[in-house]
C-alpha atoms as one frame of an Amber mdcrd trajectory, in Angstrom:
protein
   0.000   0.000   0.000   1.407   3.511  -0.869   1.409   6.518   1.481   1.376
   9.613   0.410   1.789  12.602   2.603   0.657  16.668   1.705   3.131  18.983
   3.333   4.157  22.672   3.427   3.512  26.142   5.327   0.318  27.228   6.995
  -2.879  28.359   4.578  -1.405  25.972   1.877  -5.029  23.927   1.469  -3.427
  20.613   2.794  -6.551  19.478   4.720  -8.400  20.637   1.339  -6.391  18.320
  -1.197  -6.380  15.221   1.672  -9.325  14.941   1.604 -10.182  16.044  -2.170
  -8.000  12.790  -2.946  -8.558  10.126  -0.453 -12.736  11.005  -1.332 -11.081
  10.588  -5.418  -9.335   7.281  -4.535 -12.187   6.436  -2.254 -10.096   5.650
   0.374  -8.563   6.945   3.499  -6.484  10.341   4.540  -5.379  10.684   7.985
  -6.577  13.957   9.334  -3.964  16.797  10.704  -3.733  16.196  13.963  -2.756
  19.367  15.307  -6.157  21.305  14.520  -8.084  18.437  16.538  -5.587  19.131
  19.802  -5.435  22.901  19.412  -8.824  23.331  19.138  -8.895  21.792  22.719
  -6.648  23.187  24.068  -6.044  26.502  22.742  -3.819  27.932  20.166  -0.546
  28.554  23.059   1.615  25.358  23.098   4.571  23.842  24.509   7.333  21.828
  23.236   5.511  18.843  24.976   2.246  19.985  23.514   4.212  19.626  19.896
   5.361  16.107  21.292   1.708  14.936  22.087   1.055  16.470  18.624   3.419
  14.175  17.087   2.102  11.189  18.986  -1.216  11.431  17.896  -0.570  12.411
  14.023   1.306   9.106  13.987  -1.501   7.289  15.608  -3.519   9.344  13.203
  -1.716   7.748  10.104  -1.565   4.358  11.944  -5.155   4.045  11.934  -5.755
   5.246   8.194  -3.022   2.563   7.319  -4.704  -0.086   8.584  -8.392   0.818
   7.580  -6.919   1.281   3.837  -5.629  -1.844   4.212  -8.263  -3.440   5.547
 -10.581  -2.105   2.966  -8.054  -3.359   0.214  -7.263   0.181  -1.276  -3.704
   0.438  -2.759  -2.879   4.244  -1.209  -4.009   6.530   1.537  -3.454   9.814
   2.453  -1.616  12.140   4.970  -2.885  15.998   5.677   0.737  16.504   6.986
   3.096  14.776   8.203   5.912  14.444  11.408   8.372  17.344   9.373   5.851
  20.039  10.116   6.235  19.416  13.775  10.177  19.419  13.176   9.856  22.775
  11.697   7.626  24.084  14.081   9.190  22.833  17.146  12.818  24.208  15.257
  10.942  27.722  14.857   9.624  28.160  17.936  11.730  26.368  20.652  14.636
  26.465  18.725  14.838  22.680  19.163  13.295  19.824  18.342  13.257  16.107
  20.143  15.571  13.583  19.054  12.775  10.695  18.653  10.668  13.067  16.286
  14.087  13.731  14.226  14.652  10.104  14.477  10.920   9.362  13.000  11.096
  11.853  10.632  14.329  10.232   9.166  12.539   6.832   9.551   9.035   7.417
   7.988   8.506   6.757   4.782   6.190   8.115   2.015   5.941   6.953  -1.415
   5.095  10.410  -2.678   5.277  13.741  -0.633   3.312  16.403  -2.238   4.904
  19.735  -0.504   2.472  22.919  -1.735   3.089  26.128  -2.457   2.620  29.052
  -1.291   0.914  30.435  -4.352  -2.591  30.612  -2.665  -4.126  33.645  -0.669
  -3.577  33.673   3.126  -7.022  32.990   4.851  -7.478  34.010   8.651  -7.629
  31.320  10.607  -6.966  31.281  14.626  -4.545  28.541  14.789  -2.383  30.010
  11.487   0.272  32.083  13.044   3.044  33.233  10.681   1.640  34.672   7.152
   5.198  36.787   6.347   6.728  33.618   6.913   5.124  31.223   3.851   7.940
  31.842   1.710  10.736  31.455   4.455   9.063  27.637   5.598   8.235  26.821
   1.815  11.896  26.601   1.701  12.749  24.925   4.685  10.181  21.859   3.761
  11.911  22.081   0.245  15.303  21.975   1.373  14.763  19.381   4.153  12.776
  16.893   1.419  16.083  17.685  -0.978  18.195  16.657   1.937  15.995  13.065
   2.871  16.233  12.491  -0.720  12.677  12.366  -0.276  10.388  11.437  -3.574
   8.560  14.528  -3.809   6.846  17.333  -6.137   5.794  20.822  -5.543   1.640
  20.997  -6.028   1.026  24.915  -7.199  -1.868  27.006  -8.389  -5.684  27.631
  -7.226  -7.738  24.731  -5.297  -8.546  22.742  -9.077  -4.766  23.303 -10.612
  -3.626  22.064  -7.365  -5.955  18.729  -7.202  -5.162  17.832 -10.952  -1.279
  17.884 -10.746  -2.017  15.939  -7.576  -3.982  13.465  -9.089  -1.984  13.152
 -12.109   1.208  12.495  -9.716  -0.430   9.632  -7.710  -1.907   8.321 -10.914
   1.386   7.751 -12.241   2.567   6.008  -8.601  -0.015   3.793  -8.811   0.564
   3.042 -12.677  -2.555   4.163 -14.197
């Protein structure tokens, strides 16, 4: 089964194009986990806070796994992924945990779609850095460069965005 994770800075329409494409594939897409705990708890965190957020976006991806494979379906689908809490634990602590670096050098994706920043900013409570799109485009870009990760940039408005998507996971799964 093939794994494919959507990655990149805040206001990017990750959660949009997740679950655009696991609804396409008919299949599964493991939610972002952080907007579940933040809406709980409030949008102030901790570096443990961003460790429980890792946690549970693994657990999150765990679960999809095994009901696409349950269900027989040949890919599901990742609205993030364990690098955006390495870049936002890096950013705002300065630091981030040795087991999440470990995991993010262990965790493998079959295709890592990493979007641009080419879309409008939209308000949101939980979205804090909008001068900064450009600045963590580039980290995401240089840190997939430097996994050697199998990855494409996904650019344009919501439609332009789902059909370079689609046409990339096509082509993984050989259709």
């Amino acid at each position: 089964m093939l794994r494919v994770a959507v990655t990149g800075p805040e206001s990017t329409g990750k959660t949009t194009l997740s679950r655009r494409l696991a609804a396409h594939y008919h299949t599964t897409w493991a939610p972002e986990y952080a907007r579940t705990y933040l809406e709980e708890k409030g949008p102030d965190y901790t570096l443990p806070d961003l460790e429980a957020i890792a946690h549970g976006q693994l657990h999150q991806e765990e679960q999809a796994a095994a009901e696409a494979q349950a269900q027989g379906h040949a890919v599901f689908f990742c609205d993030t992924d364990l690098l955006v809490i390495k870049v936002w634990a890096e950013h705002a602590f300065g630091y981030c945990p040795d087991w999440i670096l470990q995991r993010v050098q262990q965790q493998h994706y079959d295709l890592v779609l990493l979007l641009n920043v080419d879309l409008p900013w939209e308000p949101d409570p939980l979205r804090e850095h909008p001068h900064l799109r450009q600045h963590f485009f580039q980290v995401y870009q240089q840190a997939l460069l430097d996994q050697k990760a199998n990855f494409a940039v996904v650019s344009g408005a919501l439609e332009q965005r789902f059909e370079q998507a689609r046409l990339l996971v096509d082509e993984l799964l050989g259709s």
